[in-house]
DSSP file (Angstrom, degrees, kcal/mol; ACC not computed):
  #  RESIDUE AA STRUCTURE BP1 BP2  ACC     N-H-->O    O-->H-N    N-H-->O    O-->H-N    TCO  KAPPA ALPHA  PHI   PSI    X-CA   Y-CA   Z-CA
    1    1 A X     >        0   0    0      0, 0.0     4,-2.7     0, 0.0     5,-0.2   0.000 360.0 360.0 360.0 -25.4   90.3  -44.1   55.0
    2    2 A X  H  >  +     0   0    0      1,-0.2     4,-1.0     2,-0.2     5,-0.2   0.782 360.0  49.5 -83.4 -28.9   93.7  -43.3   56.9
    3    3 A X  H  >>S+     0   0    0      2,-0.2     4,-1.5     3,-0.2     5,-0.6   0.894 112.7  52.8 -72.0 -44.5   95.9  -45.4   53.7
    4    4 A X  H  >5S+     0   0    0      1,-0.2     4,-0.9     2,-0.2    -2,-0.2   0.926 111.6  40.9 -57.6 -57.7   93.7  -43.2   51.5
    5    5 A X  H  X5S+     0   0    0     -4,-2.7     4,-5.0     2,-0.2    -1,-0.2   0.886 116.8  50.0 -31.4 -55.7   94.7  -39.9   53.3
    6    6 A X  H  X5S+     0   0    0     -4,-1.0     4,-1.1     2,-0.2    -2,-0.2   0.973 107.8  47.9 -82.8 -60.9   98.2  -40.9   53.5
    7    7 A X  H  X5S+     0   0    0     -4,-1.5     4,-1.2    -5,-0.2     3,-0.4   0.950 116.0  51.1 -36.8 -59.5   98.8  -41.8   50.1
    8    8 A X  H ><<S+     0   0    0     -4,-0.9     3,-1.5    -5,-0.6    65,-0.4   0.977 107.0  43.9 -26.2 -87.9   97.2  -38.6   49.1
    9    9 A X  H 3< S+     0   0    0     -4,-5.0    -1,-0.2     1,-0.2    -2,-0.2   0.490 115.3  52.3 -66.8  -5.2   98.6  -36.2   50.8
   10   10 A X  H 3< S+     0   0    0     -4,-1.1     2,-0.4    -3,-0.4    -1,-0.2   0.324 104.7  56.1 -97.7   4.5  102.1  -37.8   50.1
   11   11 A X  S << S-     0   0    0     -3,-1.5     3,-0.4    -4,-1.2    62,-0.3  -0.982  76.2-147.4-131.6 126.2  101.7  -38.0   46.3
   12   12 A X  S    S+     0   0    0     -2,-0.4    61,-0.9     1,-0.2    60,-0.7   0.967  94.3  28.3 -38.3 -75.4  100.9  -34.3   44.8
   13   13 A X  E    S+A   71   0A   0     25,-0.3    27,-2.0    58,-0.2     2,-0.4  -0.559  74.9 174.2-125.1 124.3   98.8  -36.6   42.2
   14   14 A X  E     -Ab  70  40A   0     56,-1.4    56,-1.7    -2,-0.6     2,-0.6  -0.543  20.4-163.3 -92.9 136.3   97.6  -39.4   42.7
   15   15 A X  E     -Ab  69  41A   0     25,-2.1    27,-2.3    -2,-0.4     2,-0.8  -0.931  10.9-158.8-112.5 117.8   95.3  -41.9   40.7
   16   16 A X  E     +Ab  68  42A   0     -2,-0.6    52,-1.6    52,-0.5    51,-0.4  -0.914  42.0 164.3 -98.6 111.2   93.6  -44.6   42.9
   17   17 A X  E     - b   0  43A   0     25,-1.1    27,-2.3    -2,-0.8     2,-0.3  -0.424  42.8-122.3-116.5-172.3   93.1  -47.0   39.9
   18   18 A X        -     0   0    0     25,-0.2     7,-0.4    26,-0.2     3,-0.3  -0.867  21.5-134.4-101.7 149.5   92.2  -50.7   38.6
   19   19 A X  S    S+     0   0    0     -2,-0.3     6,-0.1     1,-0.2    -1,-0.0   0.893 108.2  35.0 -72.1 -36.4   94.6  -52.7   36.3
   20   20 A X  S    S+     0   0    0     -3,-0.0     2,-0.4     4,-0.0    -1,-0.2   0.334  87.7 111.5-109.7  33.5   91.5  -53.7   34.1
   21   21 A X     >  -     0   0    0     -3,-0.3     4,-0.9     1,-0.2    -3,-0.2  -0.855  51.9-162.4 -98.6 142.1   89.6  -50.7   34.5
   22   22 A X  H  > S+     0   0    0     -2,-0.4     4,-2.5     2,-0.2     5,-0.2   0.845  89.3  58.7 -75.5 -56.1   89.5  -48.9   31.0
   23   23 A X  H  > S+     0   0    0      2,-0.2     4,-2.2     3,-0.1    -1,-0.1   0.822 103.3  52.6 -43.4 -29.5   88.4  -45.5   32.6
   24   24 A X  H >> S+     0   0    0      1,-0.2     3,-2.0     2,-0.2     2,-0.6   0.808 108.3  53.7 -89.5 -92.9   91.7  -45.3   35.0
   25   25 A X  H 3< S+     0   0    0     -4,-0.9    -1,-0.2    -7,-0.4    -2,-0.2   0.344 107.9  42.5 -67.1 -19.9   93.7  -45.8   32.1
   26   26 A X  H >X S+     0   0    0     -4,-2.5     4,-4.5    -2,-0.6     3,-1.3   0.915 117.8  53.7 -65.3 -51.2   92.2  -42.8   29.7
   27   27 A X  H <X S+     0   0    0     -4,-2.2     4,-0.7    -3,-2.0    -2,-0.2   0.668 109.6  41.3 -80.8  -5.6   92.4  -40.7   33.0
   28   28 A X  H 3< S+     0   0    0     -4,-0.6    -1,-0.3     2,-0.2    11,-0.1   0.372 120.6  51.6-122.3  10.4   96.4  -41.6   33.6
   29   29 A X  H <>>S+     0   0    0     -3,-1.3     4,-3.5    -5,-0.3     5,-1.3   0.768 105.0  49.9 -36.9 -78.3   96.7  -41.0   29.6
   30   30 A X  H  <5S+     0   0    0     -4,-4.5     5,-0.5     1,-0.2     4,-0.3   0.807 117.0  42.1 -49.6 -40.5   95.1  -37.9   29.7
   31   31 A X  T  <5S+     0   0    0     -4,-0.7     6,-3.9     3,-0.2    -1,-0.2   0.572 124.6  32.0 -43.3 -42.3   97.6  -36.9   32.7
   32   32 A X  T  45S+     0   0    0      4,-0.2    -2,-0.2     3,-0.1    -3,-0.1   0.923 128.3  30.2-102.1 -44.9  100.9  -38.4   31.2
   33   33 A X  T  <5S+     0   0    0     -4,-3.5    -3,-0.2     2,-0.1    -2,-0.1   0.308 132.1  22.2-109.5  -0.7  100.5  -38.1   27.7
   34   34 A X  S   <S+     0   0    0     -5,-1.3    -3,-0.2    -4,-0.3    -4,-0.1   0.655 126.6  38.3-125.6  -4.7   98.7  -35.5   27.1
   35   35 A X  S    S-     0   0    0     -5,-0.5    -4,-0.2    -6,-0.4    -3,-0.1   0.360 102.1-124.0-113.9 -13.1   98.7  -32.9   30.2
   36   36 A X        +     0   0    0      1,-0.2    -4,-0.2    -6,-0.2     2,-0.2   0.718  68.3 109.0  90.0  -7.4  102.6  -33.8   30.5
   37   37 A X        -     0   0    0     -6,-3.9     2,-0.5    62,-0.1    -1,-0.2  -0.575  65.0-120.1-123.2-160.4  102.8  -35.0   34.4
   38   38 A X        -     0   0    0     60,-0.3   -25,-0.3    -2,-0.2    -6,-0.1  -0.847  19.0-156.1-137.5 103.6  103.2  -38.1   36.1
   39   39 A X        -     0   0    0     -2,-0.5     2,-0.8   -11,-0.1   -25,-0.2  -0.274  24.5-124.6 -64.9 145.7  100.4  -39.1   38.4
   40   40 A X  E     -b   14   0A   0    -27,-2.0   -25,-2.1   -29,-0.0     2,-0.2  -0.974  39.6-154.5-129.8 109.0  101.6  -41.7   41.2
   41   41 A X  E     -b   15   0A   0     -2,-0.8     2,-0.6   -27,-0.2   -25,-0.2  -0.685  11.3-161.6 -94.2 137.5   98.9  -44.5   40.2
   42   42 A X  E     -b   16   0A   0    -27,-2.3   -25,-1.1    -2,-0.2     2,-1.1  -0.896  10.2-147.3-138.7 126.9   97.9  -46.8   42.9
   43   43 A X  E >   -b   17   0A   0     -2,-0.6     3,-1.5     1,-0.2   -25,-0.2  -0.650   9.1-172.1 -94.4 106.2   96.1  -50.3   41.7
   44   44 A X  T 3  S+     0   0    0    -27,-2.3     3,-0.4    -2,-1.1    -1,-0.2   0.474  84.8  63.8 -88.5  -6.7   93.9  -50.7   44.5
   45   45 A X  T 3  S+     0   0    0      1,-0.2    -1,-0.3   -28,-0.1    -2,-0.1   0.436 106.8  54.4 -92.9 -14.4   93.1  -54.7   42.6
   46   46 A X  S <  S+     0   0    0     -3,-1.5     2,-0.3     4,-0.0    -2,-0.2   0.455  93.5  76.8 -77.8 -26.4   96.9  -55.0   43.6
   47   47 A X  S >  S-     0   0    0     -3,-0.4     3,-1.7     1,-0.1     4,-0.2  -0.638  78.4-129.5-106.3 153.5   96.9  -54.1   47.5
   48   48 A X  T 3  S+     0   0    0     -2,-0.3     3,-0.5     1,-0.2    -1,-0.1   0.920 114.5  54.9 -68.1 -33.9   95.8  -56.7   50.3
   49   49 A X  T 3> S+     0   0    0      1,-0.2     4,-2.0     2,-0.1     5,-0.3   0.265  73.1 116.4 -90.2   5.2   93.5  -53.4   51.5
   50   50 A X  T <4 S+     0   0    0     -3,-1.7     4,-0.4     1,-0.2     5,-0.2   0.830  76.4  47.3 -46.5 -41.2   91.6  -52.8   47.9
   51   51 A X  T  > S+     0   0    0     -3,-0.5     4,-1.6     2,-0.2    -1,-0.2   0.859 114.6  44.0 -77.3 -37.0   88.3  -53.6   49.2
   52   52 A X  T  4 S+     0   0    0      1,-0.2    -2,-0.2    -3,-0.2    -1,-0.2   0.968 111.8  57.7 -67.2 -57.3   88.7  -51.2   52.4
   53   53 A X  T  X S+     0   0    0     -4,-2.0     4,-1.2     2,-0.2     3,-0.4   0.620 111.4  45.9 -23.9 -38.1   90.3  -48.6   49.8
   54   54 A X  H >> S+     0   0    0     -4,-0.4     4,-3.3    -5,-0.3     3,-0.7   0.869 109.2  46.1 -87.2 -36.8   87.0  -48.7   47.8
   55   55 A X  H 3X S+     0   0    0     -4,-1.6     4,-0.5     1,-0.3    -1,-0.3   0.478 112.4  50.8 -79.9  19.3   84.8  -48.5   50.0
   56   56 A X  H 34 S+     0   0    0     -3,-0.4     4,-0.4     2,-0.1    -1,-0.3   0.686 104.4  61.9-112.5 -23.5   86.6  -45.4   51.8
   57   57 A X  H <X>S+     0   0    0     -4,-1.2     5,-2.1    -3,-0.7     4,-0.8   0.770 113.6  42.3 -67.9 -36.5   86.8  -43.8   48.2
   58   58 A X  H ><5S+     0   0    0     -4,-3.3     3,-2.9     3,-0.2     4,-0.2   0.999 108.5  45.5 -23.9 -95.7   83.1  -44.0   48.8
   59   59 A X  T 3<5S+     0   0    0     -4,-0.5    -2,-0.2     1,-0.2    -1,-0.2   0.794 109.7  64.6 -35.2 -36.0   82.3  -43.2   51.9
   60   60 A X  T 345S-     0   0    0     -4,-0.4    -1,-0.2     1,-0.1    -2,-0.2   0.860 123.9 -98.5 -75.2 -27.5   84.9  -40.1   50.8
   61   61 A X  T <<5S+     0   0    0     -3,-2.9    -2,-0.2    -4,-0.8    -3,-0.2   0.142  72.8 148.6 135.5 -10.5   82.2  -38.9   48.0
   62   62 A X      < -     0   0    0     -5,-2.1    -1,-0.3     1,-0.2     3,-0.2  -0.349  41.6-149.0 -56.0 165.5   83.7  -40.5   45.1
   63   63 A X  S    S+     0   0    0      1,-0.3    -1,-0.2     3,-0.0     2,-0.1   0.495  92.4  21.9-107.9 -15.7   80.8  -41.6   42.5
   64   64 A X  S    S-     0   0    0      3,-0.2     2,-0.5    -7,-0.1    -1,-0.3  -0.596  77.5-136.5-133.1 117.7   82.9  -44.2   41.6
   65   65 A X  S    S+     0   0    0     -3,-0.2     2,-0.3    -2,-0.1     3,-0.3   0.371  78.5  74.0 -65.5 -11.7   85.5  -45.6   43.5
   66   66 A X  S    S+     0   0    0     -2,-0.5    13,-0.2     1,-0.4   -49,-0.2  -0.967  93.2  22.3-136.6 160.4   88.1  -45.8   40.3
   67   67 A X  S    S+     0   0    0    -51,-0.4    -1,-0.4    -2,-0.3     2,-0.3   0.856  75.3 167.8 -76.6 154.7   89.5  -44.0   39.1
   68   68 A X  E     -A   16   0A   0    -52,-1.6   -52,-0.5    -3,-0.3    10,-0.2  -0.735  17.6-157.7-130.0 111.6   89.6  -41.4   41.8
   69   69 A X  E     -AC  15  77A   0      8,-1.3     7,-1.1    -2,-0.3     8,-0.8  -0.022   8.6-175.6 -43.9 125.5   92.2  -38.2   41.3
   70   70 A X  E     -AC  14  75A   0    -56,-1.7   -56,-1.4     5,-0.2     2,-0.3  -0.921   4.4-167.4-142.5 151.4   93.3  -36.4   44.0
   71   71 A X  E >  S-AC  13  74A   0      3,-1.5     3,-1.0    -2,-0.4   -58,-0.2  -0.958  79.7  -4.8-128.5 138.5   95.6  -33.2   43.4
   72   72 A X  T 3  S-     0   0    0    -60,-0.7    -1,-0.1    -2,-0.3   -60,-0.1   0.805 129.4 -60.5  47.5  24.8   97.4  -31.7   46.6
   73   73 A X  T 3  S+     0   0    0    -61,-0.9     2,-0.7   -65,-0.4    -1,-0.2  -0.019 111.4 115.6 101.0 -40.2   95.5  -34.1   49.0
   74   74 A X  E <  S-C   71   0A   0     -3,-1.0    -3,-1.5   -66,-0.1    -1,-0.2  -0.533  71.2-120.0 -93.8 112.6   92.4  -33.0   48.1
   75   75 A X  E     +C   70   0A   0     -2,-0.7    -5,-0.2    -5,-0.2     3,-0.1  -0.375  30.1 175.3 -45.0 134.2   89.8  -35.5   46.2
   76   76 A X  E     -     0   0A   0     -7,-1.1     2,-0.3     1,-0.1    -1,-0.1   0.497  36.4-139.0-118.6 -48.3   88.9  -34.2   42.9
   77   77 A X  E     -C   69   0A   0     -8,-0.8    -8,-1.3     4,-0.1    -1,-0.1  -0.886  30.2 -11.6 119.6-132.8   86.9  -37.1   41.8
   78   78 A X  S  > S-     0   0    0     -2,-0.3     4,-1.6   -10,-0.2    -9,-0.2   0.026  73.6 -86.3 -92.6-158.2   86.0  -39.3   39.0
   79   79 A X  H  > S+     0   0    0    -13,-0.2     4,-1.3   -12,-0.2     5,-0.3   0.834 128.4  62.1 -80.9 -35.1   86.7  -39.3   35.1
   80   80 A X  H  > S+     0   0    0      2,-0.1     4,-0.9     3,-0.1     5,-0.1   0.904 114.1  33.4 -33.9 -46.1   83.1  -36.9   35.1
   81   81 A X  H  > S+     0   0    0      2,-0.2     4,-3.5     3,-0.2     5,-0.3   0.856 119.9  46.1 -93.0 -44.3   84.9  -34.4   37.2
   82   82 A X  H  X S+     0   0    0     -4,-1.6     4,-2.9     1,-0.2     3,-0.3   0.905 118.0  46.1 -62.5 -68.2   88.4  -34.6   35.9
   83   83 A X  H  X S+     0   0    0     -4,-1.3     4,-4.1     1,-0.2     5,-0.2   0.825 112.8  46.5 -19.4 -41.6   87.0  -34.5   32.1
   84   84 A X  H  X S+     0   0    0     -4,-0.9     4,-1.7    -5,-0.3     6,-0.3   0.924 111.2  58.7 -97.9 -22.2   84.7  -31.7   32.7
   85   85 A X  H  X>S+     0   0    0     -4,-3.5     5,-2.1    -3,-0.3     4,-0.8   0.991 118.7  33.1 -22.4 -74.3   88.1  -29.8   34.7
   86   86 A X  H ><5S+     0   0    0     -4,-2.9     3,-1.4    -5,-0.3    -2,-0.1   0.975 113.2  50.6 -52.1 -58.1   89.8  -30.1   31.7
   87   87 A X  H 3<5S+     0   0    0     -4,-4.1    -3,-0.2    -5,-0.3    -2,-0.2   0.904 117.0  50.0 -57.6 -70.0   87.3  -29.7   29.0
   88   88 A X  H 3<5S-     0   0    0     -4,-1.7    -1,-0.2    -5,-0.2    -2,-0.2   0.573 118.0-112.8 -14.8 -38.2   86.3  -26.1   31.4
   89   89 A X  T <<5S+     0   0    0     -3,-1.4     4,-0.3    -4,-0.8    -1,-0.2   0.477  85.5 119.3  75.6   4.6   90.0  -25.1   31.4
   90   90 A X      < +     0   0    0     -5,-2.1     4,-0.4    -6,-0.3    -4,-0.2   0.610  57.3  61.1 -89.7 -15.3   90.4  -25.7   35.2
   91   91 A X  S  > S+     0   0    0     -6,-0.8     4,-1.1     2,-0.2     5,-0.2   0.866  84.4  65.1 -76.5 -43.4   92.9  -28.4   35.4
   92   92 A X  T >4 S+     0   0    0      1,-0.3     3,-0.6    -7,-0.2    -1,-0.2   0.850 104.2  48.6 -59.5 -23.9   95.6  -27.3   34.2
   93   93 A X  G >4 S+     0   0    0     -4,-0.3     3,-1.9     1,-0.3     4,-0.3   0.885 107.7  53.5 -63.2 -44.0   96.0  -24.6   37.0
   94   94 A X  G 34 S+     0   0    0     -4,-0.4    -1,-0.3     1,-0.3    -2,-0.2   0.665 111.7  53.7 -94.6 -19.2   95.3  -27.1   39.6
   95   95 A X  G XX S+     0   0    0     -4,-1.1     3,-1.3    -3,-0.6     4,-0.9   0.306  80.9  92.7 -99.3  11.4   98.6  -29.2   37.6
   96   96 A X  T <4 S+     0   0    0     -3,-1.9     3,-0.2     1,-0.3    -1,-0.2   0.863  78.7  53.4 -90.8 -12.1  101.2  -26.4   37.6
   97   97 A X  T 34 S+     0   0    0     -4,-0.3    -1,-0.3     1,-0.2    -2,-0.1   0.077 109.3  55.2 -77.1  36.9  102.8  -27.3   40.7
   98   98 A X  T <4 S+     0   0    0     -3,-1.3   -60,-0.3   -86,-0.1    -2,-0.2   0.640  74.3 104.3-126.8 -28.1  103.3  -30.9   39.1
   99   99 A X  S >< S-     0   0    0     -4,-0.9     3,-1.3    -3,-0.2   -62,-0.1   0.070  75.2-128.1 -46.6 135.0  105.0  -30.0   35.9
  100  100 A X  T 3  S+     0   0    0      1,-0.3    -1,-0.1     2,-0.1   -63,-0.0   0.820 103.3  71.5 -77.9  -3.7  109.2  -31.1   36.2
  101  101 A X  T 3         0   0    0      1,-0.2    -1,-0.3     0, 0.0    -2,-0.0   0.823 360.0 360.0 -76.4  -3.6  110.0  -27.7   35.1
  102  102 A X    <         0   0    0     -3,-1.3    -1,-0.2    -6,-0.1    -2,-0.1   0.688 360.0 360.0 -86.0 360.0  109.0  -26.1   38.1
């Protein structure tokens, strides 16, 4: 859980993804190409610590352990929570410190 943290809190937003997961890749779509920012994506099927990294994205609440979002450190969730963020109107707020004009 302490790589989880730490990655987190050092990337504004962060995607803990898979390379062949279809879902991480609509949710770091939706983020880059259509919302405009750049998510610092981390392919937990990539890292010697992936399996320890899911299961802490568990343990952390996630409903499923990819993709899981977190904006300003703080866990957000899955593509259920970011989707229904957006579709609500609630995201974008939670992305204006992430935008390169600012």
């Amino acid at each position: 859980m302490d790589k989880v943290m730490r990655l987190a809190s050092e990337n504004g937003l962060m995607i803990f993804s898979k390379s062949s997961c279809c879902l991480c890749y609509t949710v770091n779509i939706l983020f880059s190409d259509q919302l405009g920012v750049s998510p610092y994506v981390h392919e937990i099927d990539q890292d010697p610590e992936g399996k320890e990294i899911e299961k802490a994205l568990i343990r952390m609440g996630c409903s499923s352990p990819v993709p899981a979002v977190f904006i300003g450190g703080k866990l957000v969730g899955s593509t259920n929570e970011v989707m229904s963020l957006h579709l609500s109107g609630n995201l974008l707020p939670l992305l204006k410190p992430y935008y390169s004009f600012n």
